[in-house]
N, C-alpha and C positions, 0 to 999 in steps of 0.2 A: 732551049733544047731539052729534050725528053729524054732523061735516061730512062732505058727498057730495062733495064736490068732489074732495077727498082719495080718497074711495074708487073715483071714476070714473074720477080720474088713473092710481092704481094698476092698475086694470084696463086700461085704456088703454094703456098702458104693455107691460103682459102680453102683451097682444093683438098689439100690433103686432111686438114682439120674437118671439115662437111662431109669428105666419104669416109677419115675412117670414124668420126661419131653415130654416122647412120651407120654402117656395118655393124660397128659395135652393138648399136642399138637393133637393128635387124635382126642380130644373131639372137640375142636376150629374149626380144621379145619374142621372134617365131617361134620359141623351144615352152612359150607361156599357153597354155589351155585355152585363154577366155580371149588370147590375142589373136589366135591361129581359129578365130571361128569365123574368117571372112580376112584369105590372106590376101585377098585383092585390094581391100580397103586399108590392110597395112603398109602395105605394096604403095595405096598413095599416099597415105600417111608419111611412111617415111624418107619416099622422091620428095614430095612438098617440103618435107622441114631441110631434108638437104640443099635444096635450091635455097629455103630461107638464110640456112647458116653459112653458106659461099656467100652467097652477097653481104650478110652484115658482116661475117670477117673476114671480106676481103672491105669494107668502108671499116673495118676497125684496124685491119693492116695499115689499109694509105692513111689511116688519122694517123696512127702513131707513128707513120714513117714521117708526116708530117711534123711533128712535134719534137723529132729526132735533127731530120733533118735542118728545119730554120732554127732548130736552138732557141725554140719558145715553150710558154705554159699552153695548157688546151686550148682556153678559151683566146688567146695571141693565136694561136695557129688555127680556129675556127674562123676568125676575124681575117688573117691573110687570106685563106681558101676561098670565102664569100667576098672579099675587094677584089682580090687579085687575081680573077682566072685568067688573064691574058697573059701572065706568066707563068706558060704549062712546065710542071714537074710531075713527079709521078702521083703525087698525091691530090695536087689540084684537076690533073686527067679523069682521075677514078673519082672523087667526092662532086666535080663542078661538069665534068662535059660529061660521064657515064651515067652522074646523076639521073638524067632523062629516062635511063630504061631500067636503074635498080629500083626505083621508089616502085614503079607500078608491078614488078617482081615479087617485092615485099609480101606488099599489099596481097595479092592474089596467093604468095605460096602460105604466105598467114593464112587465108581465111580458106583456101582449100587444107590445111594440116588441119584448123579447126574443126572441119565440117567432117573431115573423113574419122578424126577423133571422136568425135558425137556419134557418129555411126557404130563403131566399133565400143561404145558405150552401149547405146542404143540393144545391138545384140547383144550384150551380157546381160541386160535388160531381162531380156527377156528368155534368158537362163537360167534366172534365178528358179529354184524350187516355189510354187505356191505356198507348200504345207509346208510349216517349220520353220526355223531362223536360216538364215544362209549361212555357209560356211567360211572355213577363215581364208579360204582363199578367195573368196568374193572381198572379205578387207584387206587384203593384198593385191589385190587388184586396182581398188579404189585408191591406194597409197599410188599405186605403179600409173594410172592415170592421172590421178591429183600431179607426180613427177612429170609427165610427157605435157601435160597441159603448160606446167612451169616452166619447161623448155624452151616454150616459144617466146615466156616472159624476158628469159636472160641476157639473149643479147642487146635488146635495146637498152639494158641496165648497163651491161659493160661499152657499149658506144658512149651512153651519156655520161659515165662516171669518165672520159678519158675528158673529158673537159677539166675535170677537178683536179690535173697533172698537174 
């Protein structure tokens, strides 16, 4: 039997972490110059990465509700998840039966965050001044892109490392 409560937390959880990281990040970056010169592509910029960070932390939620729950290390509770989905909890629901429609999520809000990042590169591109060195807000910028690029890198980091529990 399925406890919901578990699985409503989870999502909950998700939720609130993915919107308020994009708000956060929405507010930051729209008040930026070289961010706000095409807010439509920020706009999918950072719908995309919020869809990306709901779905890995709510599969980083149910890992760890997993790992709480049976009172094992990661890699014991990645091994029950993949034997045992016929014994639905809340964590095998979300990792084994929702699996079917986060992975292809992923996959697409990754590579639409990417694409709309390049673009929004792309335009500062071609902001730069011809004549003369750019300014230091052009290297501020490329720190603050270098950081949004990175963002997409994190949670698979923090997914993979709960194995090491």
């Amino acid at each position: 039997m399925i406890d919901y409560t578990h699985v409503i937390l989870s999502v909950a959880i998700s939720l609130l972490i993915a919107v308020g990281l994009s708000l956060y990040s929405y507010k930051r970056l729209s008040a930026n110059k070289f961010f706000s010169l095409s807010l439509t592509t920020l706009h999918v910029f950072i719908i995309s990465r919020a869809a990306y960070y709901f779905v890995f932390t709510l599969m980083i939620c149910a890992f760890f509700l997993a790992i709480i729950v049976f009172g094992v290390s990661g890699e014991q509770a990645r091994l029950l998840i993949a034997t045992a989905p016929k014994e639905l909890n809340a964590s095998t629901l979300i990792l084994a039966e929702w699996g079917n429609w986060m992975l292809p999520v992923l996959f697409v809000t990754m590579f639409i965050a990417i694409f709309s990042l390049g673009q929004l590169g792309r335009l500062v591109l071609r902001s730069i001044p011809e004549e003369g060195a750019p300014g230091k807000e052009y290297g501020l910028f490329r720190f603050t892109f270098f950081l949004l690029a990175l963002s997409l890198i994190v949670p698979p980091l923090v997914f993979a490392s709960l194995l090491l529990l």
